[in-house]
C-alpha positions as a Markdown table, in Angstrom:
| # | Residue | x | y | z |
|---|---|---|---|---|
| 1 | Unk | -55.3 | 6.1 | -38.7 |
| 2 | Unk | -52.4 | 8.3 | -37.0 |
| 3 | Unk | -53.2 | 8.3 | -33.3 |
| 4 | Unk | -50.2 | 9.5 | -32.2 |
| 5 | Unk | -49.7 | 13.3 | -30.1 |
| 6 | Unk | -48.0 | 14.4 | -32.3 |
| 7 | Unk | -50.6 | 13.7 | -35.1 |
| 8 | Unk | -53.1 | 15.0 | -33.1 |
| 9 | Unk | -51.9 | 18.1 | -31.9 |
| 10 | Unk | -52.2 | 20.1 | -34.9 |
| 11 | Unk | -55.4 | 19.4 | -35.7 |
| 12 | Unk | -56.2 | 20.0 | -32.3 |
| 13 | Unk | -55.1 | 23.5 | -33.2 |
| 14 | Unk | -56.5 | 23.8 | -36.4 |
| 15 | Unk | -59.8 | 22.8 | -34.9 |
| 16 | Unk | -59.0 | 25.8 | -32.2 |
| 17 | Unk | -58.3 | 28.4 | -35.1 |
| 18 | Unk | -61.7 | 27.2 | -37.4 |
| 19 | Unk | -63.6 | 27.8 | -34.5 |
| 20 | Unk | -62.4 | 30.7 | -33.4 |
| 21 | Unk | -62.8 | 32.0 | -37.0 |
| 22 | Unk | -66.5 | 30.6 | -37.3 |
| 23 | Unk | -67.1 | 32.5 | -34.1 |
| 24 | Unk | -65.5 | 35.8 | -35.6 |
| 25 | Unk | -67.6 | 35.6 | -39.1 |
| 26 | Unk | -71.0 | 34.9 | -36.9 |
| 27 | Unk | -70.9 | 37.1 | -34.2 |
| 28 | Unk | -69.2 | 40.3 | -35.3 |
| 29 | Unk | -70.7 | 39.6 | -39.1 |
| 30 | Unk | -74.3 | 40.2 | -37.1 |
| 31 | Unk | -72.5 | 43.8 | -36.1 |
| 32 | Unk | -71.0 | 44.6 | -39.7 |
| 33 | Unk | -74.3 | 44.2 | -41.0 |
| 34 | Unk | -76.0 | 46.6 | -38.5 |
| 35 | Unk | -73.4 | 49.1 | -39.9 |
| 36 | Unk | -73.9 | 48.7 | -43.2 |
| 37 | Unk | -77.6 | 49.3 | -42.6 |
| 38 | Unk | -77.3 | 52.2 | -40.7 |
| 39 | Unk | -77.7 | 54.9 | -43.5 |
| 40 | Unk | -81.6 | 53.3 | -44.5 |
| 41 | Unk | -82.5 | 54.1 | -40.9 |
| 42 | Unk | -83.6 | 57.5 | -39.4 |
| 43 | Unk | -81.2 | 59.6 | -36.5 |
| 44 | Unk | -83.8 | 57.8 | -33.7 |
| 45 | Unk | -83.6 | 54.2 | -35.0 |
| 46 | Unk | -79.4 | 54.7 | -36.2 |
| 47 | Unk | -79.7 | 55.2 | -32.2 |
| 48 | Unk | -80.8 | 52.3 | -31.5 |
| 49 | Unk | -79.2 | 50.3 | -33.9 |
| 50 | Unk | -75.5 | 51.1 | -32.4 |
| 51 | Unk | -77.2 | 50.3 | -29.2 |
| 52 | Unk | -78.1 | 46.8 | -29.9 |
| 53 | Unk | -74.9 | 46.0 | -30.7 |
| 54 | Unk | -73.2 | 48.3 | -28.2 |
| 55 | Unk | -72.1 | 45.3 | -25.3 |
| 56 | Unk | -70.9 | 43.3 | -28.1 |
| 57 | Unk | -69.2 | 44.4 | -30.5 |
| 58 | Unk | -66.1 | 44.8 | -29.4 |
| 59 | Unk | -65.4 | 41.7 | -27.5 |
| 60 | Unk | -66.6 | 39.6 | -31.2 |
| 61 | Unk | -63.3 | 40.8 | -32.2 |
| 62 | Unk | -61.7 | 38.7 | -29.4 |
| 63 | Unk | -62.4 | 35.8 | -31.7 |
| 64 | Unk | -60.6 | 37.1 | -34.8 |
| 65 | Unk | -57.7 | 38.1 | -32.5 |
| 66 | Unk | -57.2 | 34.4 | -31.0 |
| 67 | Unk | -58.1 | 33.1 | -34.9 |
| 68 | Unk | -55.2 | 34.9 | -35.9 |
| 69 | Unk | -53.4 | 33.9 | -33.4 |
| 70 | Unk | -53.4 | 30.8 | -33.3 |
| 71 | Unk | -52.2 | 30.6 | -37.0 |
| 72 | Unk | -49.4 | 32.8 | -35.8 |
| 73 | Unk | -48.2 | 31.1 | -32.6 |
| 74 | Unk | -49.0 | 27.5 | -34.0 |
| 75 | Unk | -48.4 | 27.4 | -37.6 |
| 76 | Unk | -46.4 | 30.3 | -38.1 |
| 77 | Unk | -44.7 | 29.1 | -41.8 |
| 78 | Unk | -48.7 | 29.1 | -43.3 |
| 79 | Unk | -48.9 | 32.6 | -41.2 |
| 80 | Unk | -46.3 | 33.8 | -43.4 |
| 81 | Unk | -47.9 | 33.0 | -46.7 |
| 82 | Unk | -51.1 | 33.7 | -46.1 |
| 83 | Unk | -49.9 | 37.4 | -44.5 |
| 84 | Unk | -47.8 | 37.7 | -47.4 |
| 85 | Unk | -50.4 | 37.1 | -50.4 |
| 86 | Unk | -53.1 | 38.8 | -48.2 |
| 87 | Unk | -51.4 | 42.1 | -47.1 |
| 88 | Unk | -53.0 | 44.9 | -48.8 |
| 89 | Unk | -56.4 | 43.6 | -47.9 |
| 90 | Unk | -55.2 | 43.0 | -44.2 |
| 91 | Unk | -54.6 | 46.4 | -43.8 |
| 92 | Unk | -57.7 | 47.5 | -45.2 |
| 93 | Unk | -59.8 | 45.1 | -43.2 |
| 94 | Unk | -58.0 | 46.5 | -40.1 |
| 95 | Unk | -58.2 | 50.3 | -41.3 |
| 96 | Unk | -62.3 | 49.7 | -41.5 |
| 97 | Unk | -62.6 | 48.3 | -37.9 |
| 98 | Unk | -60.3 | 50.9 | -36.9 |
| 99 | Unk | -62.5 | 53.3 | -38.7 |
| 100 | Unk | -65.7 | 51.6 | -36.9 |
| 101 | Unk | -64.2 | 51.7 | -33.1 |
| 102 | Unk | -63.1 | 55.4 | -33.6 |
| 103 | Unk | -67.1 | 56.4 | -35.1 |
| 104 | Unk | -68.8 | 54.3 | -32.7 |
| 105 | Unk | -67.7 | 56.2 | -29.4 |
| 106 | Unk | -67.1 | 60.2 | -31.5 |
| 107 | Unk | -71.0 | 59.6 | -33.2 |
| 108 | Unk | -72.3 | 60.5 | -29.6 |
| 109 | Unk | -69.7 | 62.1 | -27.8 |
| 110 | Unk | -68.5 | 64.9 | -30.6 |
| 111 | Unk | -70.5 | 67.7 | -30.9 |
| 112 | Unk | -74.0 | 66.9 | -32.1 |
| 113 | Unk | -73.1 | 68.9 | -35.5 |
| 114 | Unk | -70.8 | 66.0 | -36.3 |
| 115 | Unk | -72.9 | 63.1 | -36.1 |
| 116 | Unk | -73.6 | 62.8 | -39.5 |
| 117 | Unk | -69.9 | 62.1 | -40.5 |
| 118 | Unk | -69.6 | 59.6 | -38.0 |
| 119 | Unk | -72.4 | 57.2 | -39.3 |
| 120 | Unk | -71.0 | 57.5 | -42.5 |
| 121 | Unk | -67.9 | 56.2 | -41.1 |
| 122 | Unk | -69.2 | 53.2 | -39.3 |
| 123 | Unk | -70.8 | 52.1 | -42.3 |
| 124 | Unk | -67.4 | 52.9 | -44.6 |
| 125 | Unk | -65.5 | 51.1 | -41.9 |
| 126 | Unk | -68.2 | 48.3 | -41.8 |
| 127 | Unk | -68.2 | 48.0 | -45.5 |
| 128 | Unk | -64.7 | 48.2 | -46.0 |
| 129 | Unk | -63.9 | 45.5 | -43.6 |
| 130 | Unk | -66.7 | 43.4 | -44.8 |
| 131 | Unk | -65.4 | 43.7 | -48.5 |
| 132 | Unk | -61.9 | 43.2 | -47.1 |
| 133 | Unk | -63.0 | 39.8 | -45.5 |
| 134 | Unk | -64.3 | 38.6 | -48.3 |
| 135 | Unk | -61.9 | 39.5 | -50.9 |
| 136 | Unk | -59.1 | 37.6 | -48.7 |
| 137 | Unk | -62.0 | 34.6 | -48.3 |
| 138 | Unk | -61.8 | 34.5 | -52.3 |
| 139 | Unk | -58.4 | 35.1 | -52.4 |
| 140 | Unk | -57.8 | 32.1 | -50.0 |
| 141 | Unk | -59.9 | 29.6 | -52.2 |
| 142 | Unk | -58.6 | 29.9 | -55.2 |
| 143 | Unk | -55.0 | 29.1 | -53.2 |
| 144 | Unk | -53.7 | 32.8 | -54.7 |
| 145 | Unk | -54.6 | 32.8 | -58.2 |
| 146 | Unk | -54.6 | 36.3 | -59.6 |
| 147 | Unk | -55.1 | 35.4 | -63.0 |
| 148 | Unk | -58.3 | 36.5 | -63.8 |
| 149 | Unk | -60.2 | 33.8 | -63.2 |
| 150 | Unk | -58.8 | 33.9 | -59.6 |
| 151 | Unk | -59.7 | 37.9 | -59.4 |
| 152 | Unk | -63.2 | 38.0 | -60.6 |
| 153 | Unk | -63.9 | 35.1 | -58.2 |
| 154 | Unk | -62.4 | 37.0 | -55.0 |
| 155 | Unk | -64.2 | 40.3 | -56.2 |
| 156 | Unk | -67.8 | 37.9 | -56.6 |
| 157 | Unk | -66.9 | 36.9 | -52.7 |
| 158 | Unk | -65.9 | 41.2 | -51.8 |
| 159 | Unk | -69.6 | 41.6 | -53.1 |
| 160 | Unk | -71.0 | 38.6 | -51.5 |
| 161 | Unk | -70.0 | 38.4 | -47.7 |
| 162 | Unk | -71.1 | 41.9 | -47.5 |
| 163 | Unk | -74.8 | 40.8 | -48.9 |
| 164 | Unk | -75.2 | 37.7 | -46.1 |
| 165 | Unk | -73.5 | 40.2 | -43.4 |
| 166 | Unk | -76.6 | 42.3 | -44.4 |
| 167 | Unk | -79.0 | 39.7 | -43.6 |
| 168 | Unk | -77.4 | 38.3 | -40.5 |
| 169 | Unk | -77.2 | 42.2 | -39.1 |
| 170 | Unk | -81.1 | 42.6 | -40.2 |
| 171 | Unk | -82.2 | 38.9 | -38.5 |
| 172 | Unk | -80.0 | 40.9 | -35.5 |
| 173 | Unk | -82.3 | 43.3 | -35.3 |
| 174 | Unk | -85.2 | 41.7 | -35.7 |
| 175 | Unk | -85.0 | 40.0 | -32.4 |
| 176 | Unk | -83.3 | 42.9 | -30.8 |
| 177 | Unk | -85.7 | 45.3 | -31.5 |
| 178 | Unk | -89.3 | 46.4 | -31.6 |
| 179 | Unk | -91.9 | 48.5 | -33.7 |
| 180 | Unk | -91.0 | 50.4 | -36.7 |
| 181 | Unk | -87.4 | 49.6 | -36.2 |
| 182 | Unk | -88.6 | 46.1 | -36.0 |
| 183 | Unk | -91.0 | 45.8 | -39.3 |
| 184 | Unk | -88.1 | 47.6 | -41.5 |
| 185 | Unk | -85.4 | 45.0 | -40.4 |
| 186 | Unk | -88.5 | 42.4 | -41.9 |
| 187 | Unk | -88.1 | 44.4 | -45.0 |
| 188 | Unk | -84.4 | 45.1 | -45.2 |
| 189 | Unk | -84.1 | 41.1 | -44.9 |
| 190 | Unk | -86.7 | 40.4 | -47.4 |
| 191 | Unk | -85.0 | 42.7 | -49.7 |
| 192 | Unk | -81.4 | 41.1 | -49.6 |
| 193 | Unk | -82.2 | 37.7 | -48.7 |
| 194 | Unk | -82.8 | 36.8 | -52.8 |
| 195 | Unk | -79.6 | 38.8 | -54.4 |
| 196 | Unk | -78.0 | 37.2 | -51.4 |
| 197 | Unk | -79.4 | 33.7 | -52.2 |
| 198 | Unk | -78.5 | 33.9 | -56.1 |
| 199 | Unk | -75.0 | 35.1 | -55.3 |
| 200 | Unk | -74.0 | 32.3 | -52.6 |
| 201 | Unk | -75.3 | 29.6 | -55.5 |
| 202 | Unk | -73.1 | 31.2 | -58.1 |
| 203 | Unk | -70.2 | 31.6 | -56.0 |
| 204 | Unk | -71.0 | 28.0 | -54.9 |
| 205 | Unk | -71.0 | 27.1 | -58.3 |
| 206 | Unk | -67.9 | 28.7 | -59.6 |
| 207 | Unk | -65.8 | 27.4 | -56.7 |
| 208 | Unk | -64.9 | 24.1 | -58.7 |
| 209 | Unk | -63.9 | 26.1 | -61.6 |
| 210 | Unk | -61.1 | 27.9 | -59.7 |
| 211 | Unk | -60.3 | 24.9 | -57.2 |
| 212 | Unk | -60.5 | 21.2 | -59.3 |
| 213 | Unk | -60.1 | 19.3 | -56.4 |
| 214 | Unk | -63.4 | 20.5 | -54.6 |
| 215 | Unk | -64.8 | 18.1 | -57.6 |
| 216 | Unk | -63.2 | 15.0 | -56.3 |
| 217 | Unk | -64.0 | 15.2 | -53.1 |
| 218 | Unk | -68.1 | 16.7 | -53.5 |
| 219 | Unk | -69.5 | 15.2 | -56.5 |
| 220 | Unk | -67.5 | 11.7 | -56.2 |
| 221 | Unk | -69.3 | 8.5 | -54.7 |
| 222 | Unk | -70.6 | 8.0 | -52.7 |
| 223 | Unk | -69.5 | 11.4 | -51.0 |
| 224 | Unk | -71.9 | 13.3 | -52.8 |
| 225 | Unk | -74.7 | 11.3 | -51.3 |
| 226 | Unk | -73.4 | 11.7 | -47.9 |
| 227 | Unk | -72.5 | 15.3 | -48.1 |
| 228 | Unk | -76.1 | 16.4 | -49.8 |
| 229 | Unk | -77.8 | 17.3 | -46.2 |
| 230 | Unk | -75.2 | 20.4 | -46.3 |
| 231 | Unk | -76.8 | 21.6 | -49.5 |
| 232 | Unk | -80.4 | 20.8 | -48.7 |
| 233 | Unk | -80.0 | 21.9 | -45.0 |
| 234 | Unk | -78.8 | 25.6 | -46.4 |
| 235 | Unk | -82.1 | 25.3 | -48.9 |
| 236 | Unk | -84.2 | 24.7 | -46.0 |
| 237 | Unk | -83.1 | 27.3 | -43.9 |
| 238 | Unk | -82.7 | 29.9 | -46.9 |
| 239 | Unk | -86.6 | 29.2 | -47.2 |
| 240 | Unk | -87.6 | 29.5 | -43.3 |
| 241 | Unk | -85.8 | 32.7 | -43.3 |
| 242 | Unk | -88.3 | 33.7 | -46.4 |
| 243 | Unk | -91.5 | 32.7 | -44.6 |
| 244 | Unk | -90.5 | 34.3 | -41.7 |
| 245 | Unk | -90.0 | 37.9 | -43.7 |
| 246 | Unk | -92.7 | 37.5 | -46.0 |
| 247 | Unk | -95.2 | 36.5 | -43.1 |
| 248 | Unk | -95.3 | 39.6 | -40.8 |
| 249 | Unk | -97.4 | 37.7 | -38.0 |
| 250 | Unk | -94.6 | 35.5 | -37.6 |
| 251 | Unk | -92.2 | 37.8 | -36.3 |
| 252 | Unk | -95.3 | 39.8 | -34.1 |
| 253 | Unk | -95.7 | 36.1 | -32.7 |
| 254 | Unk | -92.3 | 35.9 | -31.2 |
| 255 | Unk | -90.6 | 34.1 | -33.9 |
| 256 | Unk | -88.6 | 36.7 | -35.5 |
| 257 | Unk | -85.7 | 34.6 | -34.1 |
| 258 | Unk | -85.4 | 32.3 | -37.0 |
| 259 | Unk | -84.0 | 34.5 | -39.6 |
| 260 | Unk | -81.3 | 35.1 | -36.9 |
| 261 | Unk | -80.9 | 31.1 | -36.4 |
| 262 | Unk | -81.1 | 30.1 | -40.1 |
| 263 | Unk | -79.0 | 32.7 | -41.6 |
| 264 | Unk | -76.1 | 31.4 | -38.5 |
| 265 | Unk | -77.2 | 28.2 | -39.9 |
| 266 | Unk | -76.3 | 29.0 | -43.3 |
| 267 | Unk | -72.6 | 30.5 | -42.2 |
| 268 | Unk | -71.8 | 27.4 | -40.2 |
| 269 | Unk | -73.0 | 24.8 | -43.1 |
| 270 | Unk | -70.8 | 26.8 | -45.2 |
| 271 | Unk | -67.3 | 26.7 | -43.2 |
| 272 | Unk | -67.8 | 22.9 | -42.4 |
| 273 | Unk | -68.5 | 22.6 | -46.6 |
| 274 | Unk | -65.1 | 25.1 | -47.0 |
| 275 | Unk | -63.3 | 23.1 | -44.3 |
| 276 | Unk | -64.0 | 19.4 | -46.0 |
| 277 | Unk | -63.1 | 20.7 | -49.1 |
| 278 | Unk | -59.8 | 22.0 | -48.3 |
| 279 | Unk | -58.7 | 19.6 | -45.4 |
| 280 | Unk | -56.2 | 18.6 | -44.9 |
| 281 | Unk | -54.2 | 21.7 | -46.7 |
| 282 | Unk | -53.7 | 24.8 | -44.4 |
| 283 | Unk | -53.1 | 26.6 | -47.4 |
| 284 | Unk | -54.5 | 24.8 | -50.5 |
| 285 | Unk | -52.2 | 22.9 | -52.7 |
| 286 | Unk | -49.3 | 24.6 | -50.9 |
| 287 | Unk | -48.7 | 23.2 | -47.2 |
| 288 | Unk | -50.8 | 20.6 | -45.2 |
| 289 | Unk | -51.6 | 21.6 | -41.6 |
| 290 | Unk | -48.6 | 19.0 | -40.4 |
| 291 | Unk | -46.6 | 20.8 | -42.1 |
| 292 | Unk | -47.3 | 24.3 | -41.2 |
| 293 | Unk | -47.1 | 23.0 | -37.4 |
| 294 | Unk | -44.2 | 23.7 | -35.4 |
| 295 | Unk | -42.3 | 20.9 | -33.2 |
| 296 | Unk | -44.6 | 19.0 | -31.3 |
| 297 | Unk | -42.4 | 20.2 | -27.9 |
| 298 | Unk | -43.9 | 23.6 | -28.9 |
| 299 | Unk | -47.2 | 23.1 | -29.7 |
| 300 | Unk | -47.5 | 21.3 | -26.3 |
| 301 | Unk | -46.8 | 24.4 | -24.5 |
| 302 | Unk | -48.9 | 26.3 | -26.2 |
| 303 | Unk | -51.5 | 24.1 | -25.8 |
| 304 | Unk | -51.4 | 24.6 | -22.2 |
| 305 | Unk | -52.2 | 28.5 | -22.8 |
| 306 | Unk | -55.3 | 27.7 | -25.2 |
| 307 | Unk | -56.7 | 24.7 | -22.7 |
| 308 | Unk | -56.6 | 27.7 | -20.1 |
| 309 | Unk | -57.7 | 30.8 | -22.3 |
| 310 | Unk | -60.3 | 29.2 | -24.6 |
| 311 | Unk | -62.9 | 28.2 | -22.1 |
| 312 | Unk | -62.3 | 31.7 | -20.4 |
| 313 | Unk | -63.3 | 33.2 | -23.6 |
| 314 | Unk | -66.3 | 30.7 | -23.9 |
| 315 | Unk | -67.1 | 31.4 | -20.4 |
| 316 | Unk | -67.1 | 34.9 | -21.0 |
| 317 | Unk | -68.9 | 35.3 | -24.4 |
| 318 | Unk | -71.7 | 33.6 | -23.1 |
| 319 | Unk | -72.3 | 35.9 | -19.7 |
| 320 | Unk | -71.8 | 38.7 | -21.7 |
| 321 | Unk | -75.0 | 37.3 | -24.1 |
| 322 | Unk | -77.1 | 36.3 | -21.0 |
| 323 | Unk | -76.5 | 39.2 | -19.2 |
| 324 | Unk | -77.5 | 41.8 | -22.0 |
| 325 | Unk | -80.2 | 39.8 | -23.6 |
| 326 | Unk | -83.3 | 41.2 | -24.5 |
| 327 | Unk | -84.7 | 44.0 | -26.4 |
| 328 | Unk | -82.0 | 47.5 | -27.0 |
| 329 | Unk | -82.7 | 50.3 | -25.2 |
| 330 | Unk | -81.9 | 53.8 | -26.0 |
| 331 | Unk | -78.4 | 54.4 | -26.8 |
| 332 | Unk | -76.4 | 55.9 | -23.3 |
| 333 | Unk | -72.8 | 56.6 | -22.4 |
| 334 | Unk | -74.0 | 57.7 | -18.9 |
């Protein structure tokens, strides 16, 4: 095995830019979802919704911005063909979080007649950059493809990130919350956690159809032995999220934390399964992460900024969680 810097040091990077982009998918996906169940909730409770993720949501972002980033600065020839193929949904992914920071501020502070609009425009600019994310997560699999194969799998993914954003947002407010809000976040989660369930297996299912090599590498031996806790560890916590919801004493007993936990569970499982699969391509069957890297001379450098800004971030992230932990109040600009 290469032990060498200048072996290292891009998958130093690419380590940097999965985690960053786990982060993004986990902690803003939890505010996506709350958006895109804010039309099944009354003016009162929409109140409180926003306010639950209010401290947060715009410093989750910070994640997708050093993701991004990092792809730019570090392995700027993938940047350019994965910017290139992805474009169109780019731009929409950014118009909908656009669309989300603009509503989130004019809901409460434009005149009281206009409310209305702007919750329909959190949740358009939630489910537009939800869809977005998932389209380009299809797109990305299938290494381009838009045969139509390649298209129907990236629209099954549109549908589907959406669906497990749902649930994450509901588990969200299930510990953030209390009362009626509370009991229909239960019920929001029960309701989405099966499509959501039947549509990950599918997708799961279909992936080695539109990328053969996943085949080698998860049903050869012995891998497939080693790699089944990934599998059974998502069926496990798919089902502790179900007797959580379907067991109403659980949450009022201070447990409602789980479907929060297992659904997070579920994402992370699911980029370490993506990651092995694809590893070590940067862009699959196109350009390994060595060679997207720039010169090692340069990715020292840069190095030095991410040793410093990273754990700053980190730092950060997690005051910002302790310090506004608990139950949502009312929503309040004062």
């Amino acid at each position: 095995m290469d032990t060498s810097w200048a072996h290292l040091l891009p998958l130093i990077f690419l380590a940097v830019m999965g985690l960053a982009l786990l982060a993004y998918v986990v902690l803003d996906g939890y505010d996506l979802g709350v958006g895109l169940l804010l039309p099944l909730a009354d003016d009162a409770q929409k109140d409180t919704m926003i306010a639950s993720i209010g401290p947060f949501w715009d410093a989750n972002e910070t994640w997708l911005v050093l993701g991004v980033g990092v792809l730019l600065v570090a392995f700027p020839f993938a940047h350019g063909l994965v910017l290139q193929a992805l474009y169109l949904p780019v731009a929409l992914m950014l118009i909908g979080l656009i669309l989300r920071g603009v509503a989130f501020d004019f809901r409460v502070k434009a005149p009281p007649v206009w409310k209305p609009f702007w919750n329909r425009a959190f949740f358009g600019g939630s489910l537009l950059a939800s869809a977005a994310q998932g389209w380009m997560l299809g797109s990305y699999i299938t290494g381009f493809d838009n045969g139509p194969l390649g298209l129907g799998f990236s629209l099954g993914i549109a549908l589907t990130l959406p669906a497990a954003y749902v649930l994450l947002g509901a588990g969200w407010l299930i510990m953030k919350t209390e009362g009626v809000l509370q009991e229909r976040a239960v019920h929001w989660a029960r309701r989405v956690l099966w499509p959501m369930g039947a549509a990950l297996v599918a997708i799961s299912a279909a992936t080695p159809l539109v990328n053969p090599a996943v085949v080698d590498k998860w049903f050869g031996v012995p891998e497939v032995f080693a790699l089944m806790p990934i599998p059974l560890s998502c069926v496990l916590a798919f089902f502790a999220v179900r007797w959580v919801v379907t067991h109403p004493g659980t949450v009022k007993a201070g447990h409602g934390w789980v479907v929060f936990a297992a659904t997070v569970l579920i994402f992370v499982l699911a980029f370490f399964g993506l990651a092995y699969s694809i590893f070590p391509d940067i862009v699959i069957g196109r350009m390994t992460v060595w060679e997207a890297a720039i010169g090692t001379e340069s990715l020292t450098v840069v190095f030095i900024g991410v040793a410093i800004t990273l754990p700053v971030i980190v730092i950060y992230t997690a005051f910002m969680y302790r310090v506004f932990w608990g139950k949502a109040r009312a929503l309040s600009y004062n």
